[in-house]
N, C-alpha and C positions, 0 to 999 in steps of 0.2 A: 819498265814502269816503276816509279817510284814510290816504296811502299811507307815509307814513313812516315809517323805521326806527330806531329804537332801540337803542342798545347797553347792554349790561346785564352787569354783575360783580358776582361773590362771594366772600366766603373761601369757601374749601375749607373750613374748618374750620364754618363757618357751614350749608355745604350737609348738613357730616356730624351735624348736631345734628337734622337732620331723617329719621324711621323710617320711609319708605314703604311698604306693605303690599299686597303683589302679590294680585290676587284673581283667578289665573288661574297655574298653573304651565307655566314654562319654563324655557328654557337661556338664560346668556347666555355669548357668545363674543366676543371678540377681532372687528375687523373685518379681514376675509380677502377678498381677489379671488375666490376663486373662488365667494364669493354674489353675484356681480354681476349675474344676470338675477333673484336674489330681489329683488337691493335695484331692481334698476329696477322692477321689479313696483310693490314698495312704497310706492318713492316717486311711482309714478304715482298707483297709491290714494291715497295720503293728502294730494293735492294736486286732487283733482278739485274741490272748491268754492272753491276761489278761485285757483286756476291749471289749466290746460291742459295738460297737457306730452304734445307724441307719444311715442309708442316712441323715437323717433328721437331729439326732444330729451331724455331721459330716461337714452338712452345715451351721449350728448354729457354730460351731465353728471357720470357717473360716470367720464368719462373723464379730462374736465378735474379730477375730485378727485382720481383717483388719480396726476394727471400734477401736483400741487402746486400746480395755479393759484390755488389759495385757501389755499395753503400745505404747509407738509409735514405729510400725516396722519400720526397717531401712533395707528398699528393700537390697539396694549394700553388705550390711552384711546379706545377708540371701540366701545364696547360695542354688540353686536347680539341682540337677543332672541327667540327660535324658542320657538313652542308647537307643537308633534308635526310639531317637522321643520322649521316653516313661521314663515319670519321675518316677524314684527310688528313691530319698533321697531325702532328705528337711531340712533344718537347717535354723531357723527362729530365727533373733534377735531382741529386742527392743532396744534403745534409753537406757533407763530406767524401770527396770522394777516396778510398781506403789503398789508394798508391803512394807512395813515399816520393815519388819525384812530380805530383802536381801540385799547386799552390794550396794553401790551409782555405776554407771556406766552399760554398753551396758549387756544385759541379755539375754543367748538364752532361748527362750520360747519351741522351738521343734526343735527335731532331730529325727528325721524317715528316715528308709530305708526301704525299700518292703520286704518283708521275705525270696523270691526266693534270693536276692541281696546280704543277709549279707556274712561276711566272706569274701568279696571282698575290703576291704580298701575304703568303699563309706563314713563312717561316720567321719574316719581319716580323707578322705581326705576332705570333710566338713569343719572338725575340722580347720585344716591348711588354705583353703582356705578365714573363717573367720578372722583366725588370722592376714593373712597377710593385709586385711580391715582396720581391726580395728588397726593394727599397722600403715598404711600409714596414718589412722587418728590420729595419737597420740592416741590410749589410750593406756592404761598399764596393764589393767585387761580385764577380762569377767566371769560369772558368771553363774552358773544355778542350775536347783534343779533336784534331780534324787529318783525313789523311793527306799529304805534302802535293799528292796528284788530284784533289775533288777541288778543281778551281772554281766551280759557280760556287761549291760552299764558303771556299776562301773570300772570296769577291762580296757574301753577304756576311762574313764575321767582321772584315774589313771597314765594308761599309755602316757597320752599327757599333761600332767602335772597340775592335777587338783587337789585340797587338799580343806581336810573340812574347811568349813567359819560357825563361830557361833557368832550370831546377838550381836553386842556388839562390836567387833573385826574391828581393820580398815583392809584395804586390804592389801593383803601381800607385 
């Protein structure tokens, strides 16, 4: 099994050419502390086939995001999606992400959706809802890394216009 990670950039402009169509109605909010035992929830769900994570590590991680270790989150770019009340998706961006071989600019760090949820246009529409953020901010890009074997998630970076970035390379 192939463990390697990939990093991956888009225009903004390139993501917002794409209309994703939600087949499931919710809210999407801002990313706020106080969904923190949602989001641990969620990202336990949506990591049980091919990671482990206890309660424990699960809250270690939420801890170290909101403490910057993977950079400075940037709430209003870090869209969260609730259907009756109950968060399903999560896309979580930084500022910067604070590694020396990803591109300079806004980086998402996670994109989860619940497992019952996928196949509903939750992570498209994530997708889009970032872009239009980061576009009202001026940027021009976004970035992230994906692992070289999660091919439905390759198949949706691909499809909202995401292309390999290799360290060296300015942004496109």
């Amino acid at each position: 099994m192939d463990s390697q990670q990939l990093t991956l950039i888009a225009q903004i402009e390139d993501i917002l050419k794409h209309q994703p169509q939600l087949a499931c109605v919710g809210e999407t909010l801002p990313l706020n502390p106080v969904h923190g035992e949602a989001w641990i929830d969620l990202y336990r769900a949506s990591y049980t086939t091919s990671y482990a994570f206890s309660h424990e590590e699960a809250v270690e991680e939420w801890r170290v995001t909101l403490a910057s270790e993977y950079g400075v989150v940037w709430p209003e770019a870090s869209p969260q999606f609730f259907v009756a009340g109950r968060l399903v998706g999560s896309l979580m961006t930084v500022r910067q992400a604070p590694w020396n071989n990803v591109p300079s600019g806004p980086f998402i760090i996670e994109l989860v959706v619940e497992p019952g949820f996928r196949g509903n246009g939750i992570a498209s529409w994530l997708l889009q809802q970032v872009a239009e953020i980061l576009h009202q901010n001026k940027q021009q890009t976004v970035a992230l890394r994906v692992m070289a074997n999660n091919l439905s998630a390759l198949r949706l970076y691909t499809k909202t216009g995401f292309t390999l970035w290799q360290p060296g390379e300015s942004a496109p």
